[in-house]
C-alpha positions as MATLAB code, in Angstrom:
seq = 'XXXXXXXXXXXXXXXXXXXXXXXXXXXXXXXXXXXXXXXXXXXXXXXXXXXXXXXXXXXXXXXXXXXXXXXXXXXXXXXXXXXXXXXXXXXXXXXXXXXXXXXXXXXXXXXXXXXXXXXXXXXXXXXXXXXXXXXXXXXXXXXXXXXXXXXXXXXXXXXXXXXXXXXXXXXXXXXXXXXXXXXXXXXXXXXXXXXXXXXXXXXXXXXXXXXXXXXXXXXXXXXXXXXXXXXXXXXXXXXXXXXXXXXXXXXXXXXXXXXXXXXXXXXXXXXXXXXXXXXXXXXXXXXXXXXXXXXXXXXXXXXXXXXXXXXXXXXXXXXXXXXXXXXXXXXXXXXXXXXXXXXXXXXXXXXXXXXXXXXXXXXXXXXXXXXXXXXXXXXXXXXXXXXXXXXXXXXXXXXXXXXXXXXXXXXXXXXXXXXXXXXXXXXXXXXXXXXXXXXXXXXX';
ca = [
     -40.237  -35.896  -98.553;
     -37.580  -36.844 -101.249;
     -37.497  -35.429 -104.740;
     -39.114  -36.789 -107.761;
     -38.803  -35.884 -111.268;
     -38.401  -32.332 -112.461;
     -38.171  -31.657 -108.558;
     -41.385  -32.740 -107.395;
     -42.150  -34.356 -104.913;
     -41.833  -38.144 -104.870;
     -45.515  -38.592 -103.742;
     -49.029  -38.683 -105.725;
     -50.031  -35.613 -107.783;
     -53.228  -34.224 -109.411;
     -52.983  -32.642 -113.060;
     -55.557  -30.467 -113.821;
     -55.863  -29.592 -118.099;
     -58.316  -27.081 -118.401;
     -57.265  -24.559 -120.987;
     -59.956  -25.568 -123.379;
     -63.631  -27.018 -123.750;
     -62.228  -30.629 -123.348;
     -60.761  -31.157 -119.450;
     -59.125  -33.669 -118.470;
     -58.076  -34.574 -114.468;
     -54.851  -36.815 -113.964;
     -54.086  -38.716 -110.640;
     -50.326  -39.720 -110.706;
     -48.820  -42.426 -108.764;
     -45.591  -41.390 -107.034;
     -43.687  -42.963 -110.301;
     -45.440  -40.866 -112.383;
     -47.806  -43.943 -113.158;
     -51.996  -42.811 -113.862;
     -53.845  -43.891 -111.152;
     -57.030  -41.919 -112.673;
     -57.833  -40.458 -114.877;
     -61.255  -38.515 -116.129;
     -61.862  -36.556 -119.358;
     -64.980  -34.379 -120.462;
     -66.032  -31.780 -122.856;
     -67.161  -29.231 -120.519;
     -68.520  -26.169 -123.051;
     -67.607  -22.844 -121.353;
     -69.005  -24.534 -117.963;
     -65.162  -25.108 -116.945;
     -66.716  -23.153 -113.142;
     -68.868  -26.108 -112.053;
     -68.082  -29.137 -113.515;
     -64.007  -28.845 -112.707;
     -64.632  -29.547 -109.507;
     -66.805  -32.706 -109.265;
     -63.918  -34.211 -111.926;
     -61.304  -33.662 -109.313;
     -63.247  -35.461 -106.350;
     -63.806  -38.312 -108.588;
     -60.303  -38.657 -110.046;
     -59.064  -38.405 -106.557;
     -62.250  -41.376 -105.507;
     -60.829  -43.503 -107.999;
     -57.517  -43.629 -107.270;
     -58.206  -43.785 -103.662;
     -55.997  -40.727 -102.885;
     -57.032  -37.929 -100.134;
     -56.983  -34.483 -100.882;
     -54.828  -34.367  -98.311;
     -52.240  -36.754  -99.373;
     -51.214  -34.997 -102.763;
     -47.506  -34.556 -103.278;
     -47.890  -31.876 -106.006;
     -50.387  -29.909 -108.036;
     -50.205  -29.202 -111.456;
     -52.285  -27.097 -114.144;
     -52.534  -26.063 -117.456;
     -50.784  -22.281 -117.457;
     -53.025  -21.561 -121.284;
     -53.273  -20.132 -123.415;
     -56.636  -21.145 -124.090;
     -59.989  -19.844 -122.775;
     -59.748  -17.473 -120.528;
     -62.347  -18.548 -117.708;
     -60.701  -22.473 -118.564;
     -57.200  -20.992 -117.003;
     -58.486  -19.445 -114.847;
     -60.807  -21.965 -113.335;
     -58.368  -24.344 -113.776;
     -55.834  -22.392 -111.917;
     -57.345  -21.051 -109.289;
     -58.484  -24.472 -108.073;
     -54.984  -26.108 -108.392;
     -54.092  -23.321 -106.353;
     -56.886  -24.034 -103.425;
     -55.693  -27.727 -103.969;
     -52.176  -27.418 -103.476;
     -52.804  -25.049  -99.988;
     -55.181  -27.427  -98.808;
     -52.886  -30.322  -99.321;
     -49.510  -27.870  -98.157;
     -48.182  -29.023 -101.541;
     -46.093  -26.993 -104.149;
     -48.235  -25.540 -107.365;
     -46.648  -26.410 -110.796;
     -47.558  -25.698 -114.326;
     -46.572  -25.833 -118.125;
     -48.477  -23.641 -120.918;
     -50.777  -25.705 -123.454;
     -48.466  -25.186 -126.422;
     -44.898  -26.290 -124.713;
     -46.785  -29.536 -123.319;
     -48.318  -30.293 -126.930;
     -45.103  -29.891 -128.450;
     -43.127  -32.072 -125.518;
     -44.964  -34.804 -126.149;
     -44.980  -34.626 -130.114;
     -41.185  -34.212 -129.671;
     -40.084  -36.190 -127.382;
     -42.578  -39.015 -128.225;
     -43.201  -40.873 -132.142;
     -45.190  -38.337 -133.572;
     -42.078  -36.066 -135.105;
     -38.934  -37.367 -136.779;
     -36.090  -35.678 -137.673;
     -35.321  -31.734 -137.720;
     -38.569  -29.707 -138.020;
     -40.686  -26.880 -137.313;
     -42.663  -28.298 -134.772;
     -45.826  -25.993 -134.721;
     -48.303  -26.294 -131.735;
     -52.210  -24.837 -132.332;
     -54.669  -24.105 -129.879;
     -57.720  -22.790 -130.354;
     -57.915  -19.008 -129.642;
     -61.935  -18.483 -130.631;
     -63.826  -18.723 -133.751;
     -61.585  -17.511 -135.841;
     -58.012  -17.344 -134.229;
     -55.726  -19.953 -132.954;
     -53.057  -20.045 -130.290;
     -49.593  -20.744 -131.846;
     -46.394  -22.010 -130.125;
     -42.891  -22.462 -132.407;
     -40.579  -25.424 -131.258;
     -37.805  -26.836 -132.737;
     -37.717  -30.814 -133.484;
     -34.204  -32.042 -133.339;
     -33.710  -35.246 -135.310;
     -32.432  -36.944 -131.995;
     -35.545  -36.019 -130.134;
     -36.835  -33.508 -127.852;
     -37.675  -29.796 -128.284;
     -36.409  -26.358 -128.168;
     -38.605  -23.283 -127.727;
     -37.941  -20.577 -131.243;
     -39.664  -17.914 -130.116;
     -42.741  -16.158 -128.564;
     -46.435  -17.757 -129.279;
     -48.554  -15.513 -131.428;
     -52.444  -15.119 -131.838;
     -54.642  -14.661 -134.643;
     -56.541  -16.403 -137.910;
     -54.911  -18.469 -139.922;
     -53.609  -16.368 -142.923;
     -51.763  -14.441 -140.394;
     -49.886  -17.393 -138.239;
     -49.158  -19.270 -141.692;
     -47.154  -15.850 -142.087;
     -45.700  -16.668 -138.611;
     -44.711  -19.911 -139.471;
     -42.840  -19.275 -142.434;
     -41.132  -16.664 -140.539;
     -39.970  -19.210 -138.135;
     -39.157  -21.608 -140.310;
     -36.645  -19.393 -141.706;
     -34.008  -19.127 -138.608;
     -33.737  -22.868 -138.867;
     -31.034  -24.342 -141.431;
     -32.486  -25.811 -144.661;
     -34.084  -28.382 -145.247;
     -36.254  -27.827 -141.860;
     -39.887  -29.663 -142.123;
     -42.678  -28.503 -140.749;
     -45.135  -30.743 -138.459;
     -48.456  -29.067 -137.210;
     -50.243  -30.281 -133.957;
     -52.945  -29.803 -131.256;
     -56.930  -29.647 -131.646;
     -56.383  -26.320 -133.426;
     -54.590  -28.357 -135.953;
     -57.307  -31.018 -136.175;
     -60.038  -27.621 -136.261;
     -58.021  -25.964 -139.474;
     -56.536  -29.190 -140.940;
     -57.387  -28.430 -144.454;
     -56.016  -25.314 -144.808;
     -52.924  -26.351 -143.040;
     -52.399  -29.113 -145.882;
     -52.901  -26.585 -148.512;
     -50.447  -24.674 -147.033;
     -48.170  -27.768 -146.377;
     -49.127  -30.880 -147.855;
     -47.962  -33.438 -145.067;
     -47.619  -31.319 -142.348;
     -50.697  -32.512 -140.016;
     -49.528  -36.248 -140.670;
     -49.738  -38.396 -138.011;
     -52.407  -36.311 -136.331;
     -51.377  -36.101 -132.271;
     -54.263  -34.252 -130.027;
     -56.483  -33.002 -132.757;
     -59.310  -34.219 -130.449;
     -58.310  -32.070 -127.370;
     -55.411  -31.362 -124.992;
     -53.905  -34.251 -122.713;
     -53.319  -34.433 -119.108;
     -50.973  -36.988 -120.036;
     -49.128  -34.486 -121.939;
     -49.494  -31.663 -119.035;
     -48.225  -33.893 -115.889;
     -45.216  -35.310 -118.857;
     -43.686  -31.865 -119.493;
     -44.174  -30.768 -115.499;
     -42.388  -33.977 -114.525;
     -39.577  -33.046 -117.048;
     -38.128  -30.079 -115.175;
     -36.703  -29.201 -118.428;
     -36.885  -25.019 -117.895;
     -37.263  -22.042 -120.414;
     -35.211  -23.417 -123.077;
     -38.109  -25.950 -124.120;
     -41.122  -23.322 -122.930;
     -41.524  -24.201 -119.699;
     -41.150  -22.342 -116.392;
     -38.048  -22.430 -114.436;
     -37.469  -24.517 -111.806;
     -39.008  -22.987 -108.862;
     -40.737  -20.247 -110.258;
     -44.791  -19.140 -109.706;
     -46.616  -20.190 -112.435;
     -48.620  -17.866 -113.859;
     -51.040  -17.850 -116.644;
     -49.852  -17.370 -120.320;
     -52.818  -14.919 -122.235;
     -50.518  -14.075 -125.047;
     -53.254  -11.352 -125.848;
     -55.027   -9.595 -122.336;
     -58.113   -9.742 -121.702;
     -60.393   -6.551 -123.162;
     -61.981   -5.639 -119.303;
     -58.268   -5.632 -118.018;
     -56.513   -3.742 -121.172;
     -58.925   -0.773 -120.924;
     -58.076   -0.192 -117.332;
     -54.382   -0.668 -118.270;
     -54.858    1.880 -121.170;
     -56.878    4.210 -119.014;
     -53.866    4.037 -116.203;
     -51.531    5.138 -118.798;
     -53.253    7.997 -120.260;
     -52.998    9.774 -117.146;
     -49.112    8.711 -116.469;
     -46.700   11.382 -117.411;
     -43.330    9.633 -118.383;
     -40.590   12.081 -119.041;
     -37.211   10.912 -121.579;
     -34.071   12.400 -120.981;
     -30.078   11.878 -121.524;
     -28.681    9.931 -119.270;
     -25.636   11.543 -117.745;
     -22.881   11.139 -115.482;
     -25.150   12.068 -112.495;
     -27.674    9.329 -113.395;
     -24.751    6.315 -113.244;
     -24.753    5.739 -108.843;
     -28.586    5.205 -109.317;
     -28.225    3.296 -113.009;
     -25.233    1.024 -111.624;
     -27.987   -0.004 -107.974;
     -30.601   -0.875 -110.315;
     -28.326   -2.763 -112.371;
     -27.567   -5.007 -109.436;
     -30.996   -5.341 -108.127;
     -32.259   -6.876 -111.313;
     -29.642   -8.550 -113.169;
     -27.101  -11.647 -112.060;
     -24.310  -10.414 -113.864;
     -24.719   -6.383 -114.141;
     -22.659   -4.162 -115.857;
     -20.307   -1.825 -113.664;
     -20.892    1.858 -113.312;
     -17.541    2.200 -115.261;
     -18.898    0.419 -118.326;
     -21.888    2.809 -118.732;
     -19.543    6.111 -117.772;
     -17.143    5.139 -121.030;
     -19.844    4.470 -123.172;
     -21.214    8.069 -122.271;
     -18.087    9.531 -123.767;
     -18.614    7.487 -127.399;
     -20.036    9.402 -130.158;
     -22.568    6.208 -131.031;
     -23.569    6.156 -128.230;
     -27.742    7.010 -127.529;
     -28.167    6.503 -123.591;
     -31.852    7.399 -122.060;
     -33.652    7.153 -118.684;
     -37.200    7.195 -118.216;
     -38.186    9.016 -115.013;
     -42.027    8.417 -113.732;
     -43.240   11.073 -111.020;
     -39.597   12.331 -110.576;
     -38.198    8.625 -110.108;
     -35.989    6.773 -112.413;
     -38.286    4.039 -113.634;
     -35.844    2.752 -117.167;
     -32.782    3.265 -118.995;
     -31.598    2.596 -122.709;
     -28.413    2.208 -123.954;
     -27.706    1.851 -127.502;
     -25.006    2.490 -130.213;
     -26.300    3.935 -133.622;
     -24.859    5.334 -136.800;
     -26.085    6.413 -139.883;
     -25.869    2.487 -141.181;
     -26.387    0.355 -138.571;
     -27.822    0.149 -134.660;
     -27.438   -1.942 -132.040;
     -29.634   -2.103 -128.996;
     -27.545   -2.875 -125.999;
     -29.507   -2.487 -122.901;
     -32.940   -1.647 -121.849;
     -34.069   -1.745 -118.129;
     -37.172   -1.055 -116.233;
     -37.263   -1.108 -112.519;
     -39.852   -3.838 -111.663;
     -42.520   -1.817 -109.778;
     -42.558    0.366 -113.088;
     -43.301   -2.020 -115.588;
     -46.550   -2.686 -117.711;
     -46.792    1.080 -117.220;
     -45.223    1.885 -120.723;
     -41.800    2.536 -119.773;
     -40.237    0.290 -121.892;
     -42.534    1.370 -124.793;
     -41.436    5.063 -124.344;
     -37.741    4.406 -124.223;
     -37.837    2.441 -127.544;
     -40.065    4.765 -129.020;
     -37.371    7.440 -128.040;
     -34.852    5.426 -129.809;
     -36.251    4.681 -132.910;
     -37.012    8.592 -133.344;
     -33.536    8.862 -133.453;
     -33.008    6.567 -135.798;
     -35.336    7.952 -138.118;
     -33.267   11.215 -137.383;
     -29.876    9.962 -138.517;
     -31.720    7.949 -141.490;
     -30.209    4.568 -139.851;
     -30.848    1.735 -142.323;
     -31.066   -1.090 -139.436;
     -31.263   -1.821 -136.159;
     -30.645   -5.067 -134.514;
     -31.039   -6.154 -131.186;
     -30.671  -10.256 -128.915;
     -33.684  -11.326 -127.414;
     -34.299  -14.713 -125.181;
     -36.250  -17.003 -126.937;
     -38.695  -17.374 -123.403;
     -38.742  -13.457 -123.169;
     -42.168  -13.268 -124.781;
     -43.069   -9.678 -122.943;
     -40.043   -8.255 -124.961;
     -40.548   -9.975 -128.476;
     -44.021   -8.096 -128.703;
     -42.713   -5.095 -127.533;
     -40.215   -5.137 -130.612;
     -42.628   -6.636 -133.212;
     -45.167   -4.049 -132.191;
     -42.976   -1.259 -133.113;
     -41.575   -3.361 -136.521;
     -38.923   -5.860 -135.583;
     -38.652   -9.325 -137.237;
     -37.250  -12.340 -136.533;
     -33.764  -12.499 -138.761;
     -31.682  -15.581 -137.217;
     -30.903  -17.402 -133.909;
     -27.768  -18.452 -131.830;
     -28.409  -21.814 -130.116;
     -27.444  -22.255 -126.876;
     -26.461  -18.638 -126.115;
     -27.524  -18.242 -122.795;
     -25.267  -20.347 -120.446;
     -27.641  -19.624 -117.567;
     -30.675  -21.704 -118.730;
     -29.643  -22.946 -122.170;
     -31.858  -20.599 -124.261;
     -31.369  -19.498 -127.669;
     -31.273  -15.896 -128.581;
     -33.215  -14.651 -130.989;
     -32.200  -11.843 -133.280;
     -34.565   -9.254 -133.973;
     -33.914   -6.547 -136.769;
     -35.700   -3.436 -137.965;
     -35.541   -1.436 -141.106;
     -33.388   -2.414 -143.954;
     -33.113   -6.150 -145.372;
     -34.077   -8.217 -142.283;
     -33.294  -11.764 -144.360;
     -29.129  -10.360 -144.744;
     -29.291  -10.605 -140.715;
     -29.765  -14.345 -140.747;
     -26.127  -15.319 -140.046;
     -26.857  -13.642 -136.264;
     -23.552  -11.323 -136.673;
     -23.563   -8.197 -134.696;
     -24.432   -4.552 -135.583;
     -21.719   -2.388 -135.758;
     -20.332   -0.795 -132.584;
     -22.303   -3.289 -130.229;
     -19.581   -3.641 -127.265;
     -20.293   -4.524 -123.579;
     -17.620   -5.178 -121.013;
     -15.619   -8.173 -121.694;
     -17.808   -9.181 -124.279;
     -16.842  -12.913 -125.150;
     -17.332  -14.165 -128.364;
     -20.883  -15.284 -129.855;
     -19.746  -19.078 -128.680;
     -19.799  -17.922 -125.402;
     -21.496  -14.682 -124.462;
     -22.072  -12.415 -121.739;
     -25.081  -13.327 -120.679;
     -26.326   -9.656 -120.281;
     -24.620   -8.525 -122.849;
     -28.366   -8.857 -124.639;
     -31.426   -6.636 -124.111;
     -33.596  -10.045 -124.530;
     -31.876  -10.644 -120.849;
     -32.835   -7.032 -119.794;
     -36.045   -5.990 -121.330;
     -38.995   -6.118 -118.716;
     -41.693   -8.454 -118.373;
     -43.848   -5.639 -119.441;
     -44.446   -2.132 -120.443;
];
């Protein structure tokens, strides 16, 4: 079958938006053209009346189950069971039709279409809001460029309203002045007013206040535009986007851990054979054995492996001095993460910092690494500046994170002191790994 856009299929396809109380079931011509489409505000009931949209979506545009191209849903966040749900039967679609599964979270579809579409003009904050429960919303941080389109700024958060307004202006900041700001989604419609009193303006035009769009969904899937706009990369599972776990599965997590005994130690010479294989395994462009055995012999130097059960599970490598820090490298091998590896070897790190009364410590995350950004801001990092483009694999921005001392002085995105890797290029054109936003695991 020949290729469509964003490297679907060139056939029909069924779009499946269920991430909230309002659902909405898309059948797409092989253009990209609606053949059907259904929408209805399903309560928390997203189990049994999903399915009886679907068969008459698929009725109406006189397509067979059968005959779908591709199958797309929403990835969240949202409600839980409404991913889910909406997941899991995208999933059963897409075997039963021997079709391939796409998806694109809630927030980067919202803010596709508001960027790519009327809605936004000119360079903004582009701010999409989904509701997260009573109280809490879902928030996603794009930037609007003022010749269209989007760029993902960093990591979605959760929480009330006080709290993400704190978020935004955050955000805000890493963009050059004068950014606006431009608020939208149904969680944006929910807290309108105190959105205007925060920013008078910034809900104006109002785009999806009264739900989220299939339209929107089956737009950004279509688009094939990868993680540098929040969306997956070509090719890869989708999986659901929480943002925050749910409580049954972080108490198991939490009880897993308590009984884990992760040990810390230097790394040394001895470590480097094993170091330099997991190096390859898990990154594209891996720094050689002979990199990590020089930086062994430099004074700033504070190098760590994590060993679980007697196996080396992580490793840390970063250079700190009594002013500055700079974390270069932190790796977890993948059937160790989510098992707080990660969380251990930067916990080991900042003790030292605290030890040799280190003012700040920076690090470069990717903007789509949204595992690592919490593991940072959980243990005090902020957001202090961005380098567009910095990632020549995917055309991400990096984000950099500080800690300690005057985050805001950090804005201009130069380097800590004694941050090296080998052959480092210049910030116009990096090594990719260079960054632990390339390295840090998709969990801890």
């Amino acid at each position: 079958m020949t290729s469509g856009a964003g490297g679907l299929p060139a056939g029909p396809g069924l779009v499946l938006e269920s991430a909230t109380q309002h659902v909405e079931v898309l059948v797409c011509g092989p253009g990209g053209a609606p053949l059907a489409h259904e929408a209805e505000d399903v309560g928390h009931d997203h189990t049994r009346r999903l399915t009886p949209l679907v068969a008459r979506a698929l009725e109406r545009a006189q397509v067979g189950a059968r005959a779908l191209a591709w199958v797309a849903a929403d990835l969240g966040p949202g409600s839980f069971t409404g991913v889910r749900v909406g997941l899991a039967t995208a999933e059963a679609m897409a075997l039963a039709a021997r079709a391939p599964l796409a998806g694109a979270s809630s927030l980067a579809a919202l803010a596709y279409s508001a960027g790519n579409g009327t809605q936004v003009a000119g360079h903004m904050l582009l701010v999409s809001l989904v509701p997260g429960g009573r109280r809490d919303l879902y928030a996603g941080f794009f930037h609007a460029g003022r010749r269209g389109g989007v760029a993902l700024l960093a990591a979605p958060r959760v929480g009330p309203v006080p709290e993400l307004l704190a978020a935004v202006a955050e955000a805000r900041a890493l963009l050059p002045r004068p950014a606006g700001l431009r608020f939208v989604g149904p969680g944006a419609g929910r807290e309108r007013e105190s959105l205007e009193r925060f920013a008078p303006g910034s809900t104006e035009p109002p785009w999806r206040f009264a739900g989220l769009s299939a339209l929107d969904l089956a737009a950004a899937v279509r688009a094939g535009l990868g993680p540098a706009v929040g969306l997956p990369a070509p090719g890869e599972a989708p999986r659901p986007l929480y943002v925050r776990s749910a409580q049954a599965e972080e108490r198991v997590r939490r009880a897993v851990l308590a009984g884990q005994g992760i040990r810390i130690r230097a790394l040394t010479e001895s470590d480097l054979p094993a170091v330099a294989a997991i190096e390859q395994r898990i990154f594209s462009d891996p720094w050689p054995e002979s990199f990590f055995r020089a930086e062994l012999a430099q004074a700033m130097t504070w190098a760590r492996v994590a060993e679980v059960e007697g196996a080396l599970a992580g490793y840390l490598v970063a250079w700190v001095g009594a002013g500055e820090g700079h974390l270069g490298n932190l790796a977890v091998v993948p059937e160790a993460r989510r098992r707080g590896v990660a969380r251990a070897l930067l916990e080991d790190l900042l003790e030292r910092v605290r030890t040799l009364a280190t003012e700040k410590l920076t690090l470069e995350v990717r903007v789509s690494n949204f595992a690592a950004q919490a593991l940072y801001r959980a243990h005090g990092f902020r957001l202090a500046g961005l380098r567009r483009g910095y990632y020549r694999d995917t055309g991400e921005h990096a984000l950099l994170m500080a800690w300690g001392g005057s985050v805001g002085a950090l804005a201009s995105g130069a380097a800590a002191p004694g941050a090296s890797s080998p052959g480092e290029a210049s910030p116009a054109e990096p090594r990719i790994t260079s960054n632990p936003g390339d390295r840090a695991m998709n969990g801890y």
